[in-house]
C-alpha positions in Angstrom: 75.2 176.1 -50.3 77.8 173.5 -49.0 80.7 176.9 -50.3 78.6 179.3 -48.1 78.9 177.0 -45.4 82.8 176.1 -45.9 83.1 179.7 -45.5 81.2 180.5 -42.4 83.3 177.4 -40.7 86.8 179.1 -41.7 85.8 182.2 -41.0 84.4 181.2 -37.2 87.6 179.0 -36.8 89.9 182.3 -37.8 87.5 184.4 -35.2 88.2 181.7 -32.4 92.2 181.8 -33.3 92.3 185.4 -33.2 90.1 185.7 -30.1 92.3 183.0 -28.0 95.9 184.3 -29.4 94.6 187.7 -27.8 93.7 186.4 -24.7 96.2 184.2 -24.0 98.8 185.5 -26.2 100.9 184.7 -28.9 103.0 181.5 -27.0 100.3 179.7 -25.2 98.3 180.0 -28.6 101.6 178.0 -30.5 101.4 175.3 -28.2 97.6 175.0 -28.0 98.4 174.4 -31.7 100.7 172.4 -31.2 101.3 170.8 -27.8 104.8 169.1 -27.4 106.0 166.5 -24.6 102.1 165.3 -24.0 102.1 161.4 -23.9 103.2 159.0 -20.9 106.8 157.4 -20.4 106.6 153.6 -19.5 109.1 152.9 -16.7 109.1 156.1 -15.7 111.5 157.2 -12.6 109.5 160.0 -11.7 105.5 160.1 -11.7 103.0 162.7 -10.1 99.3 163.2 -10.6 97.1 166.0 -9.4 93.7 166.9 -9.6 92.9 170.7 -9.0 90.3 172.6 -7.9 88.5 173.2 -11.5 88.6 169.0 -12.0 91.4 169.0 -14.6 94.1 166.2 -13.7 97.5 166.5 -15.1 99.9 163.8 -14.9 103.1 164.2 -15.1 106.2 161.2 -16.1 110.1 162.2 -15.5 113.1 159.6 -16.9 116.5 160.4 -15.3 119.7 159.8 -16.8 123.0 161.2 -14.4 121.0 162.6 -12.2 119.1 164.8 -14.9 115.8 164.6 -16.7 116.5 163.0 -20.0 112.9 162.6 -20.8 109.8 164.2 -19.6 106.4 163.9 -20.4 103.0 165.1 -19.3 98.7 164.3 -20.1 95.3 166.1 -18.4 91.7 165.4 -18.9 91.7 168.8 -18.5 91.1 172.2 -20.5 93.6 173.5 -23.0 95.2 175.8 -20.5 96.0 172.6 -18.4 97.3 170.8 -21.7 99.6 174.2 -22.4 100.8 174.5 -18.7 101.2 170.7 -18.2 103.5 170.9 -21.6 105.0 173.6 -20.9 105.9 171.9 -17.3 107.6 168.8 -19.0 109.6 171.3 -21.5 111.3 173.3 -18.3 112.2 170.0 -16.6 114.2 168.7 -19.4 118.1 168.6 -18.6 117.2 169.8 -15.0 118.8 167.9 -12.2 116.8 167.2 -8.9 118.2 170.8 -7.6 116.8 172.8 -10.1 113.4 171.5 -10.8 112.5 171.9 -7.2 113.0 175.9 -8.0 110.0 175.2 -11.2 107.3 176.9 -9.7 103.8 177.9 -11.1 105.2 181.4 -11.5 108.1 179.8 -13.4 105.2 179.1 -16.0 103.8 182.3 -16.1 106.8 183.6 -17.1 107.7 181.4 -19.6 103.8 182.3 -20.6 103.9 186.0 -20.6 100.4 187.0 -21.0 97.8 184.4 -19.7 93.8 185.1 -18.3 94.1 185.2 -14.5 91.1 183.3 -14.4 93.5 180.5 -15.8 96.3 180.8 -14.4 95.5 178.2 -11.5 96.3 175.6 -14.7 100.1 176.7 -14.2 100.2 176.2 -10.4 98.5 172.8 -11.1 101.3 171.7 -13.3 104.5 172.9 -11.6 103.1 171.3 -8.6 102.0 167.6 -10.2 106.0 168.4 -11.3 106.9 168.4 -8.0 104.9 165.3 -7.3 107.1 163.3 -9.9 110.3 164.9 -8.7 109.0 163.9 -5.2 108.1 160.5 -6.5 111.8 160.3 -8.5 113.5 160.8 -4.8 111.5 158.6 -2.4 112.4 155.6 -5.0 116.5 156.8 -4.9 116.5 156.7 -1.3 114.4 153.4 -1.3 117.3 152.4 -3.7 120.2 153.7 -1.8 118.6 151.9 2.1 118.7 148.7 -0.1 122.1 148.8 -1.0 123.0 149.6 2.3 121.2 146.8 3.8 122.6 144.1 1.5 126.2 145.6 2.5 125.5 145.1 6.0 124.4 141.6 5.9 127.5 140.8 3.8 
């Protein structure tokens, strides 16, 4: 009995991994298996948070180093095509400088995605643009940095 049932298990989890590599295709379905960069950065320099329209939140954490992204990270509450996008966010912001993750746009996902549901693809728009957040959260706190500076070399 408890073999019979072993069996039906494997063979609905095969039937679920080929259903989802079809529809998603064959990348997404690697990184649903194995998501990389998900996790929070303490200190980070950069920090966004979104919530879309489905309800999925992705956060997103950037650490700069030279004026590049030496570390970046993401999380969501959200679906796995939010976890794949948001991971898939942090992995095209590594080594990018301020310049070029402004040009990381949903689309930018896509592509990296090739084949993904449309009905999902909101996920990728979610996560390039909680990137931008954190980019936008990374600059606000160097020009807060830079009108400090400046003010302690006035009063000097």
């Amino acid at each position: 009995m408890s073999i019979d049932f072993d069996d039906f298990v494997e063979g609905l989890q095969n039937q679920i991994f080929v259903e989802t590599r079809e529809a998603y295709g064959d990348v997404a379905f690697q990184r649903w298996l194995k998501p990389l960069y998900m996790g929070d950065i303490d200190n980070s320099d950069g920090y966004g948070r979104l919530t879309g329209s489905c309800g999925d939140t992705i956060q997103i954490f950037l650490k700069f180093e030279n004026d590049k992204v030496k570390d970046a990270s993401f999380q969501t509450d959200g679906c796995a095509s939010s976890m794949v996008c948001g991971s898939f966010a942090a992995e095209l912001a590594m080594d990018k400088s301020p310049d070029e993750l402004v040009k990381i746009t949903g689309e930018t996902i896509l592509k990296v995605l090739g084949n993904f549901p449309k009905e999902e693809q909101h996920c990728a728009f979610l996560a390039a643009n909680t990137l931008q957040e954190a980019l936008n959260d990374y600059m606000i706190k160097q020009t807060k940095g830079h009108s400090r500076i400046k003010q302690r070399m006035e009063s000097q």
